[in-house]
N, C-alpha and C positions, 0 to 999 in steps of 0.2 A: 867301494865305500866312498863316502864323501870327503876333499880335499879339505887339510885344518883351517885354510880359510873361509872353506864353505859356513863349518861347522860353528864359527863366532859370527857369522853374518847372520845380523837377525830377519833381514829381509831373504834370507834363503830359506823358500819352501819347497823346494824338487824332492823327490823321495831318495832315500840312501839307499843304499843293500849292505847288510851286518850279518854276514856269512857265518853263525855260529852252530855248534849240533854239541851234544851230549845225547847219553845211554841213562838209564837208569834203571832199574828192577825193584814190584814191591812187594814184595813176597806176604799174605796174609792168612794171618789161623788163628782158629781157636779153640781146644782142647777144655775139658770138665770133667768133673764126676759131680751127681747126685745121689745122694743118701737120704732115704725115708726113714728116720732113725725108731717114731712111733706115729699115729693114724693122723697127728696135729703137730709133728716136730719134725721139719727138712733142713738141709743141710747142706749145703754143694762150696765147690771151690773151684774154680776157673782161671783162664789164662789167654789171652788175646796179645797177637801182635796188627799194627797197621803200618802206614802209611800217609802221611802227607806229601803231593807231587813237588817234584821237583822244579826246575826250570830257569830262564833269564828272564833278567830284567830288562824292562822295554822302551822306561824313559829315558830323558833329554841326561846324556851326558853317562848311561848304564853300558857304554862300550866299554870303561872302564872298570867297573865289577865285575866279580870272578860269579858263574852261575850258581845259583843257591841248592844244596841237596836235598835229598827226601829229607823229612823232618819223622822220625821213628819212632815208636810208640809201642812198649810191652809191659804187661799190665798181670797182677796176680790179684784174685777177689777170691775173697772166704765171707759166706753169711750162711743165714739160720733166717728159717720161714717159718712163722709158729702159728696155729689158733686152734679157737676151741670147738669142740665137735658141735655146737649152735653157731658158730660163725659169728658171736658174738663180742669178739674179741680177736684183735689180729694185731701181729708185733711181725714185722722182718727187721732183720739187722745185717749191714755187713760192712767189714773194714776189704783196703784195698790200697794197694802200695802200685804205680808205674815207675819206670826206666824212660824218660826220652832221650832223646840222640838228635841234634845238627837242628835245634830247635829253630824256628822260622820266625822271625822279627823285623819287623819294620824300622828303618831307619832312615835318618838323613845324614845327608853330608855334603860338602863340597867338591865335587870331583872334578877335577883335571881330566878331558879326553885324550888319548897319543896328540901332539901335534900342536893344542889349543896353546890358547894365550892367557887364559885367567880359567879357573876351574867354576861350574856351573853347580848353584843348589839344585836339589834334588834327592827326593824317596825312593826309596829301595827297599825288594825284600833281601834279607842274610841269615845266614845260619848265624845263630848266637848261643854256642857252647849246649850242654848237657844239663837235663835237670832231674831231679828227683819228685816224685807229687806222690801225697798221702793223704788218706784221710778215712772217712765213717759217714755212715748214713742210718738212719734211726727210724723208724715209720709204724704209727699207733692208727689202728682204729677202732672205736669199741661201741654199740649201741646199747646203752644202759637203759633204756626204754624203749617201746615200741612207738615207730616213727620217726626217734631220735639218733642221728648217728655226728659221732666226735670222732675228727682224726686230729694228727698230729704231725711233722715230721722237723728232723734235725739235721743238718748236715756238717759237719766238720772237714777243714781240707786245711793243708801246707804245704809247705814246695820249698826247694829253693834250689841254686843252680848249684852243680859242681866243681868246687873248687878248682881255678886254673879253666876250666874250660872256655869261658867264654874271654875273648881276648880280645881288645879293636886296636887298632892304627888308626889314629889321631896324628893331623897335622894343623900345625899350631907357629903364631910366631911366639917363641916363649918369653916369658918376661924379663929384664934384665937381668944378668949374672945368675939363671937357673944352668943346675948341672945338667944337662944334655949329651952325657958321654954314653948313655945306652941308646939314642936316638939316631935316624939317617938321614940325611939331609931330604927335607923339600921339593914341592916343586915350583912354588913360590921363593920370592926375594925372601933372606931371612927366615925362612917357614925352616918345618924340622918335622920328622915322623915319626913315632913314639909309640910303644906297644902301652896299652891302658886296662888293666885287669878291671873287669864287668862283673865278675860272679858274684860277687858280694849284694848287686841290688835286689828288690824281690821280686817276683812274678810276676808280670801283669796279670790283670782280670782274674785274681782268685780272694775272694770273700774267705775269709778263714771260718766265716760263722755263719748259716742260712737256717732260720726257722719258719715255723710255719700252725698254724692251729686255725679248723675249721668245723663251725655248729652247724649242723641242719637238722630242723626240724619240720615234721611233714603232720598236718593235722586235717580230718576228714569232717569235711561239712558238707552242711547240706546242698550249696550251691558246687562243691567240687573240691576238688585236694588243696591243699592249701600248706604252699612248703614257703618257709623264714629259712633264710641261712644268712651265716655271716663268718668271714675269715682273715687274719691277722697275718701277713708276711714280714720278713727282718731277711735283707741282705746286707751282710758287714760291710768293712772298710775296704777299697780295692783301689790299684792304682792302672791308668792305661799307657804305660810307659815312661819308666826311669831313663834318667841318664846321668853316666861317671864323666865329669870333666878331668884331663890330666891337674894334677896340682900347680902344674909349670905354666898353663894358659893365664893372660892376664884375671887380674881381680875383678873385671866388671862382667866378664865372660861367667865364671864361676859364680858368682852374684846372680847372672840370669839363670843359670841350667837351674840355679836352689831354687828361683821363684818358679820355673819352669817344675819344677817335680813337685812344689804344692801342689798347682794347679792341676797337675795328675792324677792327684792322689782326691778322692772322693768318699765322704765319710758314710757311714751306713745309715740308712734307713728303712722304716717299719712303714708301712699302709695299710689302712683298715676299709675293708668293701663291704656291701651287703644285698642281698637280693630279696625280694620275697614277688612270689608268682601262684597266679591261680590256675590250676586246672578244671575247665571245665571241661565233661565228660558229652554231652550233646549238646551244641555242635562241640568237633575236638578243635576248642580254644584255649589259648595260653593268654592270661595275661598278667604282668609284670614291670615292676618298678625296680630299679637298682642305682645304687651309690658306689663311686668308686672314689679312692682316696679320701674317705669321710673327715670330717676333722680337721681339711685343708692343708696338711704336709706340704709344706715346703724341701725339694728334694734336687739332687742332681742324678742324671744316672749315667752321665760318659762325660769327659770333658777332653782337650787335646791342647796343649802348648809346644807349640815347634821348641827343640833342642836348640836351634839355631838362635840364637838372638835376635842377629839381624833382622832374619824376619818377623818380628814382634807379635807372632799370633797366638791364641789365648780362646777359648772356646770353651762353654759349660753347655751342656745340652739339659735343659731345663726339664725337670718329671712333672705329667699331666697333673694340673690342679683338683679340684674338688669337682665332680660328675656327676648329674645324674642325670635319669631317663627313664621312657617309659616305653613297653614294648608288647605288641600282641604278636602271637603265630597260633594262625588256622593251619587244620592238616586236611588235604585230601585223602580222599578211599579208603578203606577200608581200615580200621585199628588192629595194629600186628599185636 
């Protein structure tokens, strides 16, 4: 391994060796029954376990983190598959509840290596406590006329972590005459280590709400088929990463993680697309016009705010403007 004064010299690029190993095992199944209840009414209920790999972290300053474990996943689904003996009409539905375990989260922090002199920023994956996820899925399609088909779909989801589970060590200099008697000393001047209950924030990356509704209509002319479609998406509110400041850190520190978890947090939005293409029958030509984000939606779809202050970073990943185009496909050989 590399000498501590290697490891603060920024002009040192020799390679290290960080002699670590772990085991891990990922055991996966999944178990069901199906029920034909009548010739248009099915019915099953299922159960899946997985796995997310394990492993260490490999950046600047991860000698100091502890390897992160599988991230676990078991899962129970109940739905019902329904339609009519014309196929003109179809409903599935189904609710589903998982169990995760030693959830895998992205973090930063300031880490002190054995040996160093000032501790190095730096991202990291960690296990961050247990969670719960629930939710419903809803799915229509019906053709109320010939040529004509209308679907649908819904999705509902919640989560949250459980209680006590997630817990971090935060090191802080705390603010003047903060009580500090559950805390351990630092590895900084002044600094202090402090256990910070996490469970309480919400999920990342889960929309509580997703809909969906889509027209297509297909009409036969004399130059060739002739399909119009058009469809409506809505993904909710989502955030890409909370963070709990201890209450003992100073006021400007808590001040940024707040602006810091606005910026996370990204409000929902809806876009409306649409196609309409011709088929021509000889030669086998396609051709097509289509609009995406009609209407000109202004939208975010990720955004990311370093926790850390100091680093002052801030990022909205902007959603595609208003699109259109236009497009042919010829097909070779023979028509299947």
């Amino acid at each position: 391994s590399c000498a501590p004064e290697l490891l603060s010299n920024p002009d040192f690029i020799a390679p290290c060796s960080l002699p670590r190993s772990v085991k891990y095992d990922y055991p996966a199944w999944t178990a069901g029954i199906d029920v034909e209840i009548t010739d248009g009414l099915f019915a099953y209920v299922k159960t899946s376990a997985a796995s997310k790999a394990g492993g260490f972290n490999m950046r600047n300053g991860s000698a100091a983190t502890p390897p992160f474990k599988p991230e676990k996943v078991r899962d129970v689904e109940l739905g019902v598959k329904f339609s009519t003996s014309d196929n003109r009409l179809r409903i599935n539905a189904a609710a589903f509840h998982s169990w995760q375990s030693e959830v895998q989260r992205n973090a930063s922090d300031c880490i002190t290596p054995p040996g160093a002199l000032a501790c190095t920023t730096t991202q990291f994956l960690r296990n961050s406590g247990d969670a719960r996820v629930y939710g419903g899925e809803l799915e229509i399609s019906a053709v109320p006329w010939g040529g004509m088909l209308v679907s649908g779909n819904l999705a509902l989801l919640d989560g949250k972590y459980v209680a006590g589970t997630f817990v971090e060590q935060q090191q802080f200099v705390p603010v003047a005459g903060a009580n500090v008697s559950d805390c351990a000393a630092g590895t900084a001047a002044g600094s202090v280590r402090c256990s910070v209950v996490r469970s309480g924030e919400a999920l990342p990356q889960m929309p509580k709400k997703q809909f969906g509704i889509s027209v297509t209509q297909k009409l036969v002319t004399s130059v060739g088929e002739l399909s119009i479609h058009a469809n409506y998406a809505y993904i909710g509110r989502q955030n890409f990463g909370l963070f709990t400041a201890d209450p003992r850190r100073p006021q400007a520190y808590r001040d940024a993680v707040a602006i810091a978890n606005r910026i996370n947090t990204i409000s929902g939005y809806g876009l409306f697309n649409g196609r309409i293409a011709l088929q021509i029958e000889d030669p086998n030509l396609e051709l097509s016009v289509f609009g995406r984000n009609i209407g000109g939606k202004k939208y975010v779809t990720r955004a990311f705010a370093d926790q850390l202050p100091t680093l002052g970073t801030a990022i909205d990943y902007i959603g595609d403007p208003f699109t259109w185009g236009i497009g042919a496909t010829f097909r070779f050989g023979p028509k299947s």
